[in-house]
DSSP file (Angstrom, degrees, kcal/mol; ACC not computed):
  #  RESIDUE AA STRUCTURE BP1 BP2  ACC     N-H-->O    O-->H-N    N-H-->O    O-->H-N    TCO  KAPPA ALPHA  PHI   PSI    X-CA   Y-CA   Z-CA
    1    1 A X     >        0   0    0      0, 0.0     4,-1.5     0, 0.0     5,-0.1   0.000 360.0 360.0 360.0  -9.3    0.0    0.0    0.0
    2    2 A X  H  >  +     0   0    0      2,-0.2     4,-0.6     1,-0.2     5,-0.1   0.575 360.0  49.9-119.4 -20.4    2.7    2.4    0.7
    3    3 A X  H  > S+     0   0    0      2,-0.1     4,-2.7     3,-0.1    -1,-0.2   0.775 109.7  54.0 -59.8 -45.3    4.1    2.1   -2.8
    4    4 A X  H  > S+     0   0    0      2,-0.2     4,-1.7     3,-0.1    -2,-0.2   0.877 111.5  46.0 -53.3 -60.4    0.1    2.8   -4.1
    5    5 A X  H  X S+     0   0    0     -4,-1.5     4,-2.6     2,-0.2     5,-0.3   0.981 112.9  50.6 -61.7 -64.5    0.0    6.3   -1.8
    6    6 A X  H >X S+     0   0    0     -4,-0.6     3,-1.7     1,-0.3     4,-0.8   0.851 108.8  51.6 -20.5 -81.4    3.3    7.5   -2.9
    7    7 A X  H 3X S+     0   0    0     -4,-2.7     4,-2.9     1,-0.3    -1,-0.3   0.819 107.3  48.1 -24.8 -45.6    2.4    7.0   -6.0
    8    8 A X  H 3< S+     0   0    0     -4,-1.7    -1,-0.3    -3,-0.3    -2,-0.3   0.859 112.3  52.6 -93.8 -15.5   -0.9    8.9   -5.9
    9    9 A X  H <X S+     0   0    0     -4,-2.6     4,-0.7    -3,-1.7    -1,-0.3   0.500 100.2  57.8 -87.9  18.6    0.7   11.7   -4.4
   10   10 A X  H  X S+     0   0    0     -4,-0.8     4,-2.6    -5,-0.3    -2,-0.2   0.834 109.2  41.4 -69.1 -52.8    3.0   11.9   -6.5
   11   11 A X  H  X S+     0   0    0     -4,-2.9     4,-0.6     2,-0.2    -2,-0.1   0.653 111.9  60.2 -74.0  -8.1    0.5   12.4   -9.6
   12   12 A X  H  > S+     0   0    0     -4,-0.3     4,-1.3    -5,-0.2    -1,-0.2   0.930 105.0  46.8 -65.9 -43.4   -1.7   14.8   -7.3
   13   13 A X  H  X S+     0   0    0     -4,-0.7     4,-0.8     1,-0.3    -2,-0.2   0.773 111.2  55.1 -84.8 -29.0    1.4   17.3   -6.8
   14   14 A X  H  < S+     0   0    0     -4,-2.6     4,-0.3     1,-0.2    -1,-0.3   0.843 111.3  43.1 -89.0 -14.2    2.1   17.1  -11.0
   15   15 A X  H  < S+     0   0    0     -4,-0.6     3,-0.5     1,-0.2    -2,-0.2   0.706 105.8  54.3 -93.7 -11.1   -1.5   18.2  -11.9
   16   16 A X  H  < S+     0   0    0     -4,-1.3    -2,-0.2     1,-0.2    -1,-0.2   0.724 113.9  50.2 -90.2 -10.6   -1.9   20.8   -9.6
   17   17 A X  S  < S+     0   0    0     -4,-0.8     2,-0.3     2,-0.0    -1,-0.2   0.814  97.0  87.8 -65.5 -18.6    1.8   22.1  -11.4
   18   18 A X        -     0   0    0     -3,-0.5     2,-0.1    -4,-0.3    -4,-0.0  -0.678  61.4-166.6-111.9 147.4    0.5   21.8  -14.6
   19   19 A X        -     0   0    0     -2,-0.3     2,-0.1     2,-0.0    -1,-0.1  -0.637   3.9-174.9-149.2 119.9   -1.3   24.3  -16.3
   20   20 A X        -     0   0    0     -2,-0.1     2,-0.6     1,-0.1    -2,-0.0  -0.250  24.5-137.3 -96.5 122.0   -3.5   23.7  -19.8
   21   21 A X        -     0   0    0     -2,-0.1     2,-0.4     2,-0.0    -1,-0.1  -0.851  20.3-144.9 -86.9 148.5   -4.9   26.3  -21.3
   22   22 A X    >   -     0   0    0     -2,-0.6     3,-1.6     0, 0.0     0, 0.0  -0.838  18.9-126.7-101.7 132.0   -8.3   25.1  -22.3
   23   23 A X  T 3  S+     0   0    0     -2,-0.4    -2,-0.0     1,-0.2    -3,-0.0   0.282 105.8  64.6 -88.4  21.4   -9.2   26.5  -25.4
   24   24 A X  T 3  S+     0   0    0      2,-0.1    -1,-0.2     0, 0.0     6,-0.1   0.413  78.6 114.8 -73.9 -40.1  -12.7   27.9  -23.7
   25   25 A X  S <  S-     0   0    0     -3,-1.6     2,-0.3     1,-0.1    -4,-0.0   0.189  75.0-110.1 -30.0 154.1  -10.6   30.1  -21.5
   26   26 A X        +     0   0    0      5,-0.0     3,-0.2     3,-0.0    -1,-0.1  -0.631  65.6  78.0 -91.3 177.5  -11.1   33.6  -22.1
   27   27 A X  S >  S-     0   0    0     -2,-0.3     3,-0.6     1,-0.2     2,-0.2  -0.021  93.5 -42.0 121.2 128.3   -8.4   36.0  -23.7
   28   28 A X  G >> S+     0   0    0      1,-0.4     3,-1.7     2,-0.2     4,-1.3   0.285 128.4  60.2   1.0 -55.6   -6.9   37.0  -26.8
   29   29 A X  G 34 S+     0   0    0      1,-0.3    -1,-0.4    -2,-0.2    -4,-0.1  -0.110 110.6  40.6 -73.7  22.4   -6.7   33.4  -28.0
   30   30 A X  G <4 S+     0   0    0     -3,-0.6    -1,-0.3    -6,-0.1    -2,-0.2  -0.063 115.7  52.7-114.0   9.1  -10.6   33.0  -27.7
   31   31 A X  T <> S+     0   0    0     -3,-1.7     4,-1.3    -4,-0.2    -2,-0.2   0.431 111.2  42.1 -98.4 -32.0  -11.1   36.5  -29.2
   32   32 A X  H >X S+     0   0    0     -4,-1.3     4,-2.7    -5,-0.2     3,-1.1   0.964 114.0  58.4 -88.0 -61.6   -8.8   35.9  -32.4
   33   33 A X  H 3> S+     0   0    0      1,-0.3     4,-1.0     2,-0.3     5,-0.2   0.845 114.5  34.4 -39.3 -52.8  -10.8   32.2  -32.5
   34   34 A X  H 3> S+     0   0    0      1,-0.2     4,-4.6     2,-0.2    -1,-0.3   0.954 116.1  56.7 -70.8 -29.5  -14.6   34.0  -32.8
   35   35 A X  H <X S+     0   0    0     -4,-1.3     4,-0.8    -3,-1.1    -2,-0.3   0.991 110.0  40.3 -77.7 -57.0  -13.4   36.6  -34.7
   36   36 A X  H  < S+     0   0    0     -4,-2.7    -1,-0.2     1,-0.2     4,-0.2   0.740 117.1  49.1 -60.0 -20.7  -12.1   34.2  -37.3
   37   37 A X  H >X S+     0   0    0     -4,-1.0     3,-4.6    -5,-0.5     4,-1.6   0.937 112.4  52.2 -79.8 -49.6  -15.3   31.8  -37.1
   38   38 A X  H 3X S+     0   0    0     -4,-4.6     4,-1.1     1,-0.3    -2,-0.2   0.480 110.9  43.8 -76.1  14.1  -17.5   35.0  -37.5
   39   39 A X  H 3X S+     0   0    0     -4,-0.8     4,-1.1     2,-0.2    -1,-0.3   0.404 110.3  52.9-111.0   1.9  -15.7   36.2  -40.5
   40   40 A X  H <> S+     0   0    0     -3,-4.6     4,-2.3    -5,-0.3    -2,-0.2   0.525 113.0  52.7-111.8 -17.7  -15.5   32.5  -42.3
   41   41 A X  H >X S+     0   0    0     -4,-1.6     4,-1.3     2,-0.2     3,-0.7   0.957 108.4  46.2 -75.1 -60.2  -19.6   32.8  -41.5
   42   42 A X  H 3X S+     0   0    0     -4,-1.1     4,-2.5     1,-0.3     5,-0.3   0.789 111.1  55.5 -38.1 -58.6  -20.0   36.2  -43.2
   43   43 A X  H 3X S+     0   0    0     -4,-1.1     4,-1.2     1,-0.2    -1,-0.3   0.818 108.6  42.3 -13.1 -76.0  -18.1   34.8  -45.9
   44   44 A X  H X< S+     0   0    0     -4,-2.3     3,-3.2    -3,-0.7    -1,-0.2   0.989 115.0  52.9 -36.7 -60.2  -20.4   31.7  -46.5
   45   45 A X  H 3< S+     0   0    0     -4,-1.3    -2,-0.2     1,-0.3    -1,-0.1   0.945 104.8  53.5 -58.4 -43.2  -23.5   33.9  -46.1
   46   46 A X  H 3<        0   0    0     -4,-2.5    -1,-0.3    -5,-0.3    -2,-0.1   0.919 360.0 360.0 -55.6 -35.3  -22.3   36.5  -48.8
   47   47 A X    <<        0   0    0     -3,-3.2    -1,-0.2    -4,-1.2    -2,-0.2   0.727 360.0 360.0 -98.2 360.0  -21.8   33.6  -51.3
């Protein structure tokens, strides 16, 4: 068991380091992303 715990705190202490931008987030990189969908809709609509 004492191999098992280790373990699992091992893998606790590396996701609470890590951090993934989620591509939901807000922020420049989810501003450039709508802007780009809502200019590839005008696009369609226009043609």
């Amino acid at each position: 068991m004492k191999k098992n715990t280790r373990f699992i705190k091992g893998v606790i202490a590396t996701a609470a380091k890590e951090e993934t931008v989620m591509p939901w987030t807000r922020g420049a990189r989810r501003a450039a992303f709508i802007a780009k969908r809502n200019g590839s809709d005008q696009d369609r609509k226009s043609a």
